[in-house]
BALO-182952 format. One record per residue (C-alpha): residue in one letter; x, y, z. Coordinates in pm, whole numbers, padded with zeros to 5 digits. Example, Ala and Ser with C-alpha at 12.3 -4.5 7.8 and 13.67 -1.06 7.14 Angstrom:
2
  res      xx      yy      zz
    a   01230  -00450   00780
    s   01367  -00106   00714
This chain:
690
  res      xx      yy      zz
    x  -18953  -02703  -00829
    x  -18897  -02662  -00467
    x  -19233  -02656  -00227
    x  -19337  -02267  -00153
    x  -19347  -02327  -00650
    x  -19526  -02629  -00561
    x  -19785  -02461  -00362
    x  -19841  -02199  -00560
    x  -19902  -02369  -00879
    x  -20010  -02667  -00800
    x  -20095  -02968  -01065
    x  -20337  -03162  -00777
    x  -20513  -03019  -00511
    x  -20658  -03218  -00202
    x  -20930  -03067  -00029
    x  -20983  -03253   00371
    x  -21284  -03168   00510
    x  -21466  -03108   00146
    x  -21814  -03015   00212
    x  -22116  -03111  -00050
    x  -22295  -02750   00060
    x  -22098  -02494  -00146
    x  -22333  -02213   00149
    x  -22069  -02341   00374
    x  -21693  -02242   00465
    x  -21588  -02593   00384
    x  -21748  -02645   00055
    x  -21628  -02295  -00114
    x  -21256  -02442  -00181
    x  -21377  -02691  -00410
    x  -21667  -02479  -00557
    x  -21378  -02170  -00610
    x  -21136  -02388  -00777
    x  -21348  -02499  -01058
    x  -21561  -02122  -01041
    x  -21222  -01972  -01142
    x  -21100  -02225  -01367
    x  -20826  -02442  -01184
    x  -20716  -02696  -01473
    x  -20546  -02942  -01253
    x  -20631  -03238  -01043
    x  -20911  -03161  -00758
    x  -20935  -03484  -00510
    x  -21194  -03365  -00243
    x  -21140  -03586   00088
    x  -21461  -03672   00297
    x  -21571  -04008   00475
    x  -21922  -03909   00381
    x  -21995  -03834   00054
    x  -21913  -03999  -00265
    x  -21904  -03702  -00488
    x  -21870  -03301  -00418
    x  -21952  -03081  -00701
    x  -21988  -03373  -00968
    x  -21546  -03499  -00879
    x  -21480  -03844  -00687
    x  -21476  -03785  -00311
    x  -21248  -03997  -00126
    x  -21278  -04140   00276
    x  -20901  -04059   00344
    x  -20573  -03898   00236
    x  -20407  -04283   00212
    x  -20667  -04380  -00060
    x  -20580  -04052  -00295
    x  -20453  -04220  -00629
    x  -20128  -03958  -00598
    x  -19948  -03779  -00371
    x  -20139  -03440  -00428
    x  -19857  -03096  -00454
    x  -20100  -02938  -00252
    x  -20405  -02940   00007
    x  -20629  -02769   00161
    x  -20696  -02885   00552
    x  -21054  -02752   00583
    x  -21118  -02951   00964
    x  -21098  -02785   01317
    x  -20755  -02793   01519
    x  -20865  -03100   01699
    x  -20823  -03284   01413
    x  -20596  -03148   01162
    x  -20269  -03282   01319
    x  -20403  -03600   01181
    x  -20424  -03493   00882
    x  -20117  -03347   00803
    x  -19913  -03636   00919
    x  -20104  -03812   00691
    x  -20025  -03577   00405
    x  -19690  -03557   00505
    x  -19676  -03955   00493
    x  -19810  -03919   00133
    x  -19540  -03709   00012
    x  -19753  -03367  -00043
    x  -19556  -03086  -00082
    x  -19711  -02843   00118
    x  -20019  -02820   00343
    x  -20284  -02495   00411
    x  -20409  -02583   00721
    x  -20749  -02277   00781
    x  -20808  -02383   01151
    x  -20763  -02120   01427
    x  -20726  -02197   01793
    x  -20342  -02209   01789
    x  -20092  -01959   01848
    x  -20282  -01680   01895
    x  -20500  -01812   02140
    x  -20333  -01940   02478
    x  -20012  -02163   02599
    x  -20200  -02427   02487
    x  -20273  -02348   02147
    x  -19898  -02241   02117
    x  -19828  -02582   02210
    x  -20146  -02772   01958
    x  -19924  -02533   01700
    x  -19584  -02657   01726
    x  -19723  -03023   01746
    x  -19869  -02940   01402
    x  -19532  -02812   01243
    x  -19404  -03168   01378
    x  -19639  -03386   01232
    x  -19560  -03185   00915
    x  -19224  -03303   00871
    x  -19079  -03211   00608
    x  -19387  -03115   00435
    x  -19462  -02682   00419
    x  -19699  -02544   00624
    x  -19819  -02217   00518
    x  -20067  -02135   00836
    x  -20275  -02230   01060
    x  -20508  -01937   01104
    x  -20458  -01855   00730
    x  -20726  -01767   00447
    x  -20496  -01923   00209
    x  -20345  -01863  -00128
    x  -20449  -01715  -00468
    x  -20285  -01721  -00829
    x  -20494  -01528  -01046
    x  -20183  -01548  -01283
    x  -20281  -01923  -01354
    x  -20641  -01935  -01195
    x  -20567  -02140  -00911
    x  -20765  -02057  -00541
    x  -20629  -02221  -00303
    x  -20835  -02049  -00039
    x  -21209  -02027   00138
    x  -21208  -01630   00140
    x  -21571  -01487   00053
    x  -21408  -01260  -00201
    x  -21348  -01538  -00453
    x  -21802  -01489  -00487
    x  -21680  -01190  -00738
    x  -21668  -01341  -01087
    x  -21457  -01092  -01271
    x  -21101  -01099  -01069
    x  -20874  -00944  -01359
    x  -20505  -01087  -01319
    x  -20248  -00804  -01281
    x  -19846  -00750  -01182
    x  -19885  -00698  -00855
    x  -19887  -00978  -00549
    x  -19972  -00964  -00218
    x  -19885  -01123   00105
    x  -20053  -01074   00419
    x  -20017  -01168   00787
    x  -20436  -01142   00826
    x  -20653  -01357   00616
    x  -20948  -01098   00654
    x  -20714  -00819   00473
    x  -20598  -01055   00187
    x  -20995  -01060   00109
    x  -21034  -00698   00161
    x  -20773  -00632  -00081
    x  -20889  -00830  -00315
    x  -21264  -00744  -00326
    x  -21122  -00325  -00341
    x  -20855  -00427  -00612
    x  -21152  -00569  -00831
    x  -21349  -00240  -00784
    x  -21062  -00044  -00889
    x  -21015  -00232  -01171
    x  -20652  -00310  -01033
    x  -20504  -00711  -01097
    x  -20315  -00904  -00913
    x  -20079  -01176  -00958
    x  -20068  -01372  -00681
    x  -20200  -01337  -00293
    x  -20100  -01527   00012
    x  -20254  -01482   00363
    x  -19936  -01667   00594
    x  -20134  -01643   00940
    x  -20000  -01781   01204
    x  -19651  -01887   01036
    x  -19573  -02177   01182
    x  -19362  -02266   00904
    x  -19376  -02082   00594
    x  -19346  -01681   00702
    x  -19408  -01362   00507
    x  -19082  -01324   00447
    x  -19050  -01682   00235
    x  -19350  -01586   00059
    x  -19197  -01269  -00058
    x  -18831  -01459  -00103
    x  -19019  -01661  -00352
    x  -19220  -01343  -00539
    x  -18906  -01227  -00611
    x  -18834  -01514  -00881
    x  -19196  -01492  -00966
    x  -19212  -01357  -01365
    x  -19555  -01183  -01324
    x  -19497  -01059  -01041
    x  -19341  -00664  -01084
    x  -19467  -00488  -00746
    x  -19499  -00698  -00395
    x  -19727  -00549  -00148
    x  -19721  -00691   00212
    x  -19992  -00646   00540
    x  -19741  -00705   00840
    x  -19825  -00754   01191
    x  -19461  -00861   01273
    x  -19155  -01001   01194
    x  -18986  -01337   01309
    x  -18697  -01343   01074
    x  -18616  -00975   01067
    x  -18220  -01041   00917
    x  -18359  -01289   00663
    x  -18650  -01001   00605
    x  -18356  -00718   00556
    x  -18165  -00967   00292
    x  -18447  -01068   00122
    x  -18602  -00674   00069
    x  -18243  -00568  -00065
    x  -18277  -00866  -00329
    x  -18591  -00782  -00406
    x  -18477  -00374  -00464
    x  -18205  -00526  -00676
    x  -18412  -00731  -00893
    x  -18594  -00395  -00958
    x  -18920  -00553  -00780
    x  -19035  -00271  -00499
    x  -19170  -00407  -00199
    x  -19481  -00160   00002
    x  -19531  -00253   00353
    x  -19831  -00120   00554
    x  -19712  -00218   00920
    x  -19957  -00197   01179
    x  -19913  -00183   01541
    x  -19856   00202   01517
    x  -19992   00246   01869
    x  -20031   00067   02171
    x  -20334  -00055   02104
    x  -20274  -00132   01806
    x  -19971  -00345   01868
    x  -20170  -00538   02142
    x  -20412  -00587   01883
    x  -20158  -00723   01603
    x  -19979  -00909   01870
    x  -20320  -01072   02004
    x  -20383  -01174   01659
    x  -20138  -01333   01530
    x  -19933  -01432   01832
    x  -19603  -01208   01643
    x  -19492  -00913   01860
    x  -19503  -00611   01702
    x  -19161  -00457   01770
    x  -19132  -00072   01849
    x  -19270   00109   01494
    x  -18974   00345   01478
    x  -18739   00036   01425
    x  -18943  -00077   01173
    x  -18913   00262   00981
    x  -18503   00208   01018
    x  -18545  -00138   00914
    x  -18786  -00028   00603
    x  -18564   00269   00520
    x  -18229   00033   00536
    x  -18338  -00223   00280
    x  -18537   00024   00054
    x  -18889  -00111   00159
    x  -19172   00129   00070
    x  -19370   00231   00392
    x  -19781   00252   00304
    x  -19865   00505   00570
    x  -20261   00420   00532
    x  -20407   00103   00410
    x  -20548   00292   00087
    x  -20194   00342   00027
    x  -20115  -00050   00042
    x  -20357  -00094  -00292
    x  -20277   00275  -00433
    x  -19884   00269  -00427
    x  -19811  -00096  -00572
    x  -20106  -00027  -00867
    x  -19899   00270  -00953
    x  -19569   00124  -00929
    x  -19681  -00154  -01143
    x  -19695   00085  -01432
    x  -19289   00087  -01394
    x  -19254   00480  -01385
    x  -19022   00656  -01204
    x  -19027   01051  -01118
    x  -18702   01207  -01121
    x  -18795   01488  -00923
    x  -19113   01640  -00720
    x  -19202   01882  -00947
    x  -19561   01797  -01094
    x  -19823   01964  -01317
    x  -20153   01977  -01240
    x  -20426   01982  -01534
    x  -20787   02063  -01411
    x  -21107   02156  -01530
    x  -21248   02229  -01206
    x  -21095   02448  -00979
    x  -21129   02322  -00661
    x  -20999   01976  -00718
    x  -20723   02114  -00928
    x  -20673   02345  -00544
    x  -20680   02022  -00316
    x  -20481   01813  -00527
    x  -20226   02111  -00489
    x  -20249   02157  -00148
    x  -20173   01803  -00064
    x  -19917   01735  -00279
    x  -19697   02121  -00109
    x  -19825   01965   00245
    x  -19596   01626   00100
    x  -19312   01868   00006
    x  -19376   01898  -00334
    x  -19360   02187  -00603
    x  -19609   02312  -00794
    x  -19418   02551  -01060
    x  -19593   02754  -01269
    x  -19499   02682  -01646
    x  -19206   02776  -01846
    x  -19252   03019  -02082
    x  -19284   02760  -02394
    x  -19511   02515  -02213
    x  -19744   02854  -02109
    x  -19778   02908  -02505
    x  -19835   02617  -02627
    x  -20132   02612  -02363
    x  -20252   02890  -02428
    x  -20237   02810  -02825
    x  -20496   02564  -02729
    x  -20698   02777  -02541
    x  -20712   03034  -02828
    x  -20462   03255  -02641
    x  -20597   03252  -02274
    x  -20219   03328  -02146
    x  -20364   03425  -01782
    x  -20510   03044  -01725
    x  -20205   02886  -01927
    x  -19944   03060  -01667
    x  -20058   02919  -01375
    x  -20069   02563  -01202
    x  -20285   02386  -01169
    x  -20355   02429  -01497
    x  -20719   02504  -01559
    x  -20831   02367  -01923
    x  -21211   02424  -01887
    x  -21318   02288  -02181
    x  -21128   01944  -02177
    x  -21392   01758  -02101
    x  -21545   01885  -02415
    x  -21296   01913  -02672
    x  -21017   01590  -02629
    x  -20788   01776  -02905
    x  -20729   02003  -02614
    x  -20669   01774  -02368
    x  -20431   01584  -02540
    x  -20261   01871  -02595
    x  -20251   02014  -02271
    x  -20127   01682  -02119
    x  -19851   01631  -02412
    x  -19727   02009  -02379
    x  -19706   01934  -01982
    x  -19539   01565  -01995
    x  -19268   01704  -02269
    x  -19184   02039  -02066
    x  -18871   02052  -01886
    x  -19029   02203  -01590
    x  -19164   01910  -01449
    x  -19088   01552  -01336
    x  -19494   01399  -01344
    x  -19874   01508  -01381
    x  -20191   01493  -01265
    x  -20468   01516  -01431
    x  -20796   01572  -01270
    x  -21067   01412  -01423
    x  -21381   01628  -01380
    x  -21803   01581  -01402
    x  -21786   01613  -01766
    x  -21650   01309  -01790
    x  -21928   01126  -01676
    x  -22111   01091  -02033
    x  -21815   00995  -02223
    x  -21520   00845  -02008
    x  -21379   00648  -02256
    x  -21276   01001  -02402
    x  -21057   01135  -02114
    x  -20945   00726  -02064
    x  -20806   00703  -02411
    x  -20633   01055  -02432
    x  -20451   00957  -02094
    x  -20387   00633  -02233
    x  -20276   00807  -02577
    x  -20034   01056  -02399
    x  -19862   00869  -02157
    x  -19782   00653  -02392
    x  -19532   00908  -02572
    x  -19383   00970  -02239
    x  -19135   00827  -01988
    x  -19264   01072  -01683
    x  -19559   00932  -01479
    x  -19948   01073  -01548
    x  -20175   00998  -01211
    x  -20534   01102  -01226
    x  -20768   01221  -00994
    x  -21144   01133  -01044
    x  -21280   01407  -00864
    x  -21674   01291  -00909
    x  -21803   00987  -00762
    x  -21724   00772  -01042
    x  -21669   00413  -00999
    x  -21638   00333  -01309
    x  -21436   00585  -01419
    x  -21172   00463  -01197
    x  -21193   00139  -01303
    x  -21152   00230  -01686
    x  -20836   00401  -01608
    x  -20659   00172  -01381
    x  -20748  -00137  -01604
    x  -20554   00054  -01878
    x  -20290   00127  -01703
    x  -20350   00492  -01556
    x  -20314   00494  -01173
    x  -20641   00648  -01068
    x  -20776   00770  -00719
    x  -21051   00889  -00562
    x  -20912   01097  -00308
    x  -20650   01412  -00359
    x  -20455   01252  -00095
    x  -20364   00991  -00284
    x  -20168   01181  -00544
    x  -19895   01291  -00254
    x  -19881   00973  -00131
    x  -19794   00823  -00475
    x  -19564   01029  -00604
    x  -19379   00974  -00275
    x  -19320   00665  -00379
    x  -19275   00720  -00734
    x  -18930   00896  -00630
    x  -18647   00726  -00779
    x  -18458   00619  -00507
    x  -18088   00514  -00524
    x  -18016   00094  -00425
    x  -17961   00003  -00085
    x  -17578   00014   00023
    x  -17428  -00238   00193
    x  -17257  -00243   00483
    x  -16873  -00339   00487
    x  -16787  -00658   00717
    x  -16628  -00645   01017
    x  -16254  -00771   01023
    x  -16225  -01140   01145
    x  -16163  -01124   01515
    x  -16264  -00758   01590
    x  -16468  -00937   01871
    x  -16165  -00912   02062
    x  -16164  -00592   02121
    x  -16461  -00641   02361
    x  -16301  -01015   02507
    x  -16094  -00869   02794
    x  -16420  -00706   02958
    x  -16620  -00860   03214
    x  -16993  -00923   03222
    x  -17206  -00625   03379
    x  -17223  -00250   03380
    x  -16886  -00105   03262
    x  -16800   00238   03448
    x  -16762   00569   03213
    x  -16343   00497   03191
    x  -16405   00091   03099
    x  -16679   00224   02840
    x  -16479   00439   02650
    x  -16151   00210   02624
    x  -16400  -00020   02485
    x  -16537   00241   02229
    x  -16193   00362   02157
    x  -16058   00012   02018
    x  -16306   00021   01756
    x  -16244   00385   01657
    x  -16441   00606   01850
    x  -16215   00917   01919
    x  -16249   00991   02286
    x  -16126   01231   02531
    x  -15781   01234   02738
    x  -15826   01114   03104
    x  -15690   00961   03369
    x  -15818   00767   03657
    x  -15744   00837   04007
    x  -15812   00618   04298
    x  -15906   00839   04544
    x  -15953   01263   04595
    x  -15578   01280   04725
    x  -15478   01093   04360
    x  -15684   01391   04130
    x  -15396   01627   04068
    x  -15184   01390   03966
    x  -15411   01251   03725
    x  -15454   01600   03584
    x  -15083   01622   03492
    x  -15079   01721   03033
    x  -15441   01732   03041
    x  -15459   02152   03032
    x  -15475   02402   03276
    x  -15857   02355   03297
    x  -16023   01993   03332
    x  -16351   01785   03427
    x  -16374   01616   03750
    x  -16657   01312   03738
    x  -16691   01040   04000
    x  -16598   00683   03875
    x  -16918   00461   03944
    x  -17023   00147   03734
    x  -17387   00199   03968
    x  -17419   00559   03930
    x  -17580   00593   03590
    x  -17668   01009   03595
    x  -17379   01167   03775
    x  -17438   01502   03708
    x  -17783   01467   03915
    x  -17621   01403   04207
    x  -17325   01690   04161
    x  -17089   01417   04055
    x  -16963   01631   03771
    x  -16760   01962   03787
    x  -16614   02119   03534
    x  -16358   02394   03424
    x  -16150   02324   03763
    x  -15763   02407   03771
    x  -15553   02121   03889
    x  -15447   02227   04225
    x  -15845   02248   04313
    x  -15905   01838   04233
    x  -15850   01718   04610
    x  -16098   01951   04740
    x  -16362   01937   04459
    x  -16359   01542   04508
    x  -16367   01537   04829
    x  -16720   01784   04844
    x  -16835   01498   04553
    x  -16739   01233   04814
    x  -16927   01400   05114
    x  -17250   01485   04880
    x  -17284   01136   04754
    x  -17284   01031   05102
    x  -17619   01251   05190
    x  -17764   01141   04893
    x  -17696   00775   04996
    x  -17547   00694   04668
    x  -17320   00405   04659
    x  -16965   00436   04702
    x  -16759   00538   04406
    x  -16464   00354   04266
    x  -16248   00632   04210
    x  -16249   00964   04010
    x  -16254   01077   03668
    x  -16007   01349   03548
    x  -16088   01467   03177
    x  -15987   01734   02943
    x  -16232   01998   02882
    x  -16391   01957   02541
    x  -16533   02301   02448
    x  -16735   02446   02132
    x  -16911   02181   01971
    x  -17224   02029   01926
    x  -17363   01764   02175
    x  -17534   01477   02011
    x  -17647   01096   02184
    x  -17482   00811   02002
    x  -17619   00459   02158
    x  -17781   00083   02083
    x  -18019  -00092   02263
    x  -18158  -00461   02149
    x  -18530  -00396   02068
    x  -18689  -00730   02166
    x  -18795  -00859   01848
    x  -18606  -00711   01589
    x  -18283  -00707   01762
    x  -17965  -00458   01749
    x  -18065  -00070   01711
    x  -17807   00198   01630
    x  -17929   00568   01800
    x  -17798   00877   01678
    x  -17983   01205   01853
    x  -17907   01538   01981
    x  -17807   01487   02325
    x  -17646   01669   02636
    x  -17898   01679   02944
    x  -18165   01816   02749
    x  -18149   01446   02504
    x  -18439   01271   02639
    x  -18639   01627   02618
    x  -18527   01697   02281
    x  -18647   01367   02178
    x  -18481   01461   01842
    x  -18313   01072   01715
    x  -18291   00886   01400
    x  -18246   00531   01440
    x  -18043   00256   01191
    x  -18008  -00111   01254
    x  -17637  -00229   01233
    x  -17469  -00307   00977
    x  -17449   00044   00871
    x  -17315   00131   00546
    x  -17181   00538   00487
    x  -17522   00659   00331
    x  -17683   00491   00685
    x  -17502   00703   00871
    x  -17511   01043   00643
    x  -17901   00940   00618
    x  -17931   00934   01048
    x  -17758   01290   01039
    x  -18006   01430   00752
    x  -18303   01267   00938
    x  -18263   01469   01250
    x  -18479   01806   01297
    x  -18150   01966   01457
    x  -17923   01842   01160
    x  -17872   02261   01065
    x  -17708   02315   01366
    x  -17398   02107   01208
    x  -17393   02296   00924
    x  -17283   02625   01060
    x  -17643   02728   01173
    x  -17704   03121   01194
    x  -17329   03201   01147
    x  -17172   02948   01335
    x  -16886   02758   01224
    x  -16962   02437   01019
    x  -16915   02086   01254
    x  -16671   01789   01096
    x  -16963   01607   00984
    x  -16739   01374   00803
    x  -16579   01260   01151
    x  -16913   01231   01280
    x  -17020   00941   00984
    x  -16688   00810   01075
    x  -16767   00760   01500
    x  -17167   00588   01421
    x  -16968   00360   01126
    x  -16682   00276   01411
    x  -16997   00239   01715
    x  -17199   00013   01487
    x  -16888  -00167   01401
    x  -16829  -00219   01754
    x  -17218  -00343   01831
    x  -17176  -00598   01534
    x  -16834  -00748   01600
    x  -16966  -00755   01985
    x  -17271  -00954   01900
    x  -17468  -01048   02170
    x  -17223  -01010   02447
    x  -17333  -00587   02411
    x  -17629  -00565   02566
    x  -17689  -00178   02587
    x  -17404   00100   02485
    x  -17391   00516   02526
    x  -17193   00759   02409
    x  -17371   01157   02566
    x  -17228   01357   02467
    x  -17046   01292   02176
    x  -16890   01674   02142
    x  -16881   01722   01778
    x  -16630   01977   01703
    x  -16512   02226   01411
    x  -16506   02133   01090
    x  -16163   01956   01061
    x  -16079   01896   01444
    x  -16342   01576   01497
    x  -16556   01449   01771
    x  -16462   01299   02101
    x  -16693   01084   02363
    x  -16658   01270   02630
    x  -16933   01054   02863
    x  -17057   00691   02795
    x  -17147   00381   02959
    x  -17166   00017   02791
    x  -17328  -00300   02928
    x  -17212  -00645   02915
    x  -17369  -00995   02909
């Protein structure tokens, strides 16, 4: 059993800095673990008292009578080094430590932090600035949160792990309102050793665990992150994510309180998307998704049913769920008469959806019926079923016909408690029904309820493809240098030729068409066409004079000297896209993929993939992008070679990968992508080098 097992189910527990008052923050661990009925050894640690909470108190961690699997350091950061050198020294498996005042506060505390992880040795750390762990699966609460006060904390399949101790308690304390369990929860604060990500590695083996639900603030391990999520989506165990940081504020805010930058959000989508990580997109989502994925049904389509007995709810569920890009298709032709059977022949309210059954809450033959001749229709792929007022007086009715029908179906059955009925919600989710009090919810759910196909992998690069990029010096690579470099790893570019000076264009022109591009050479001139450094559609014979007006314009504008001169083929007829990489800062190489030309950084219209990039990465940047239709032969126009396209990110993001660090920024605008069948070519592009 390595440490992270140890930790979480633990056969001795020492609690340092054990308080007698159970009122206070350090006397709740002790008071919690027996509360919610922790079997194994509790050795409270305290040079004061003799006994907390009727157990032996000892003066120090070298008297314990064992080396204790776990412990709880309950004392300030002044002091708690101390400690867990001295739990280290005792052989403990893995320390909490609860203090703040590290990381997240100054230079010093960043420094009081790693002097913690040292004195830790080989010991675990999960913390400091933690909350602390909980394993309802085997009633062990390792942790001071106030939420442990509620007595009823059902045990469930999902776990949780969270970078803010605060929302591991706010989960928990919602969860038990909903009736929703959990299985295990972890708050990994300031991760000075143990991270989100090896809480989550761990989950993975975890047998109750079926759904892992994570609160991130940031990500120090973002390639271990991307292996671990694609294990977890091939053990079959979805992973929900609701990443804040969203907004500037709210990234200084994440970053502020953790001391873990929070990356630009849009890379974290790519990221998410990559591995097949669920993104929560509100925190009501982060309890609502995993509680419905826990029920281990998939939806093999987005068309749902909607069975009301109130009208309006049965109209906002509706609306939400075509806002989400749903359908809502009115029944088949069987399905409408077997409703209206039940009904006593009402065919106008059994042809329409939602499906308005108003006396369900009355009569449960008909409800069952409704929701059986809905769940076995052809027509549609899940249902909701709106639970109205009538089922205040007797909700154990509409509970166990749910209950009853979804239980002769594969297809998932969501329900919408349209009253303000807390314990109707909790009746249903406790057996099993994912149930919401807001329409909103039922979108957001079935989102994720999708059945999505397994992450591919990317194929490795060939040993020794970095030497492709070897023979190039450090710096700013002019446009010529830039695409030999792009062309040795399969980018398709355009014929050119340099020339070393405006007397040298013509003869650069020579088998490169009657018409060609003219385009300074400059490794310092980043936007040429701004300073009338481009020309295009000039005949041979008028390259000397062209370059020379380039030469004398540059000159006014004061723009540095140019190296020499471009002379290209003219690339005509397709469609311009942006095809680039950048390093974001913390979670490292970014593959860009937009529509470009001049108008790219007003478009704004991108799709971003972090390499390696498998085929469906690349096919899934294209789909991604508003302006995709205009590469499928929009109004008329003749289809693009999409295919080469996928072929030019796969060979750029080979390139960034076999490069490694050494590619600090790359460009291809445009990347002309031509008529189906005759490819793409770079026909601009710069690269930087470290």
């Amino acid at each position: 059993m390595n440490a992270i097992a140890r930790l979480m189910h633990p056969r001795s527990v020492a609690v340092v800095g054990a308080s007698a008052d159970p009122s206070k923050m350090t006397g709740r661990p002790v008071s919690y673990l027996r509360k919610h009925g922790f079997t194994g050894e509790i050795y409270p640690v305290n040079p004061r008292a003799a006994e907390i909470d009727g157990l032996r108190c000892y003066p120090d961690i070298a008297s314990l009578p064992e080396a204790p699997d776990a412990a709880i350091v309950l004392l300030g950061a002044g002091r708690a080094e101390a400690a867990v050198r001295d739990l280290a020294a005792r052989g403990t498996a893995a320390a909490i430590v609860l203090a703040s005042g590290y990381g997240e506060t100054s230079e010093e505390g960043a420094r009081r932090q790693q002097a913690l992880k040292e004195a830790a040795g080989t010991m675990r750390l999960l913390g400091p600035n933690t909350i602390g762990l909980v394993n309802l699966t085997d009633r062990i609460t390792l942790s001071a949160s106030g939420a442990l006060e509620i007595g009823d904390l059902p045990a469930g399949r999902i776990s949780v792990v969270s970078q803010s101790g605060g929302i591991l308690g706010s989960l928990l304390s919602r969860a038990a309102d909903r009736g929703i369990g959990f299985a295990k929860l972890a708050s990994t604060g300031n991760e000075a050793d143990i991270d989100s990500t090896d809480l989550i590695e761990h989950l993975i083996e975890d047998e109750a665990t079926s759904v892992i639900a994570a609160y991130m603030e940031g990500l120090r391990r973002p390639e271990h992150f991307r292996e671990v999520a694609r294990r977890a989506a091939a053990a079959g165990k979805p992973i929900v994510v609701f990443k804040v940081g969203r907004s500037e504020s709210g990234a200084r805010s994440a970053s502020s309180h953790t001391g873990a930058l929070a990356g630009a959000d849009r890379v974290y989508d790519a990221l998410f998307r990559q591995c097949g990580v669920i993104r929560a997109e509100t925190f009501a989502d982060l309890l609502d998704i995993p509680a419905a994925l826990a029920n281990r049904r998939r939806a093999a389509g987005k068309r749902v049913a909607i069975l009301t007995s109130t009208g309006g709810a049965g109209t906002l569920v509706a609306d939400s769920l075509g806002l989400a890009g749903f359908d809502v298709p009115v029944p088949d032709t069987a399905t409408a008469a077997r409703i209206a059977a039940l009904q006593e022949g009402d065919d106008a309210a059994a042809g329409r959806n939602p499906v308005d059954v108003t006396l369900a809450g009355l009569r449960p033959d008909l409800f069952r019926g409704a929701i059986d001749a809905l769940q076995e229709s052809p027509t549609y792929d899940a249902t909701v079923v709106i639970v109205g007022s009538s089922a205040l007086a007797q909700p154990s009715l509409v509970a166990d016909a749910v209950v009853e029908c979804q239980a002769r179906s594969a297809k998932p059955i969501l329900a919408y408690v349209s009253p303000h009925a807390p314990e109707v919600l909790r009746l249903l989710n406790r057996q099993g029904i994912p149930a919401f009090a807001a329409p909103e919810s039922c979108a957001s759910v079935l989102s994720a309820l999708q059945e999505r196909p397994a992450p591919a992998a990317a194929a490795p690069v060939s040993p020794g493809a970095d030497a492709g990029i070897a023979s190039f010096a450090a710096g700013a690579l002019n446009e010529a240098e830039s695409k030999t470099l792009f062309a040795r790893f399969g980018v398709p570019v355009t014929r050119e030729a340099v020339a070393p000076d405006a007397a040298g264009t013509m003869a650069a022109a020579e088998g490169l068409g009657d018409k060609v591009v003219l385009k300074v050479l400059s490794r310092q001139i980043l936007h040429k066409s701004d300073l009338g450094g481009v020309k295009v559609g000039l005949s041979p014979a008028e390259l000397p004079a062209a370059a020379e007006m380039m030469l004398e314009g540059l000159r006014r504008a004061g723009a540095p000297e140019p190296e020499g001169f471009l002379v290209q083929e003219m690339v005509e007829g397709g469609v311009e896209m942006i095809l680039g990489f950048h390093r974001d800062p913390q979670i490292g190489p970014v593959i860009l993929l937009g529509m470009g030309g001049v108008a790219a950084e007003l478009l704004q219209d991108t799709a971003l993939r972090l390499p390696p990039l498998s085929r469906s990465d690349a096919e899934g940047m294209i789909e991604e992008l508003r302006t995709a239709p205009l590469l499928k032969g929009y109004r008329g126009a003749a289809p693009a070679d999409v295919p080469a396209l996928v072929d030019a990110i796969l060979a750029f993001s080979r390139m960034a990968e076999a490069a490694g660090e050494r590619l600090l920024e790359a460009e291809v605008n445009p990347l002309f992508v031509l008529r189906e069948g005759d490819g793409v070519r770079a026909v601009d592009g710069l690269a930087v080098l470290a």
